[in-house]
Phi, psi and omega in degrees: 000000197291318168285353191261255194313352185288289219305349195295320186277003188246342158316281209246072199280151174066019173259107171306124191279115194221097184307154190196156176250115189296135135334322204251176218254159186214184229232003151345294199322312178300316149333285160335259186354327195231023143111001216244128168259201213187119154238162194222088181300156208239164193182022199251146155272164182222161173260143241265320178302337188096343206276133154132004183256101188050080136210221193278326182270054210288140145209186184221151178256109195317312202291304195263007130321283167323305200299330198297327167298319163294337187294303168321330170274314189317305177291306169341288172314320193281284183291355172283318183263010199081018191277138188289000000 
């Protein structure tokens, strides 16, 4: 979690690093299955009303697309190499 939490805080700052079990269905299972797990970090800004996510108005917010993509290669990159 060392790195996950360095990029969280460097991301996302005073924002708290907290596992939680996703709902919505991700492509795990299969991972599961065959002994490998799999997590999914989340990385998006949302508008504060909650509305724009899977509904009628669906948007993203530009700004947490991108950090969201940065958070993500880092970490990627951070356990790819072994980082503690």
């Amino acid at each position: 979690v060392g790195p996950a939490e360095k990029l969280v805080a460097k991301y996302y700052p005073g924002v708290p690093l907290v596992p939680a079990m996703s709902t919505g269905a991700t492509d795990g299972i299969f991972l599961e299955a065959i002994g490998i797990p799999s997590y999914g970090p989340p990385g998006g800004y949302g508008d504060p009303d909650g509305n724009g996510t899977h509904g009628l108005n669906e948007r993203a917010i530009v700004k947490g697309v991108y950090t969201g993509r940065d958070f993500l290669t880092e970490l990627v990159k951070a356990y790819a190499q072994g980082a503690p």
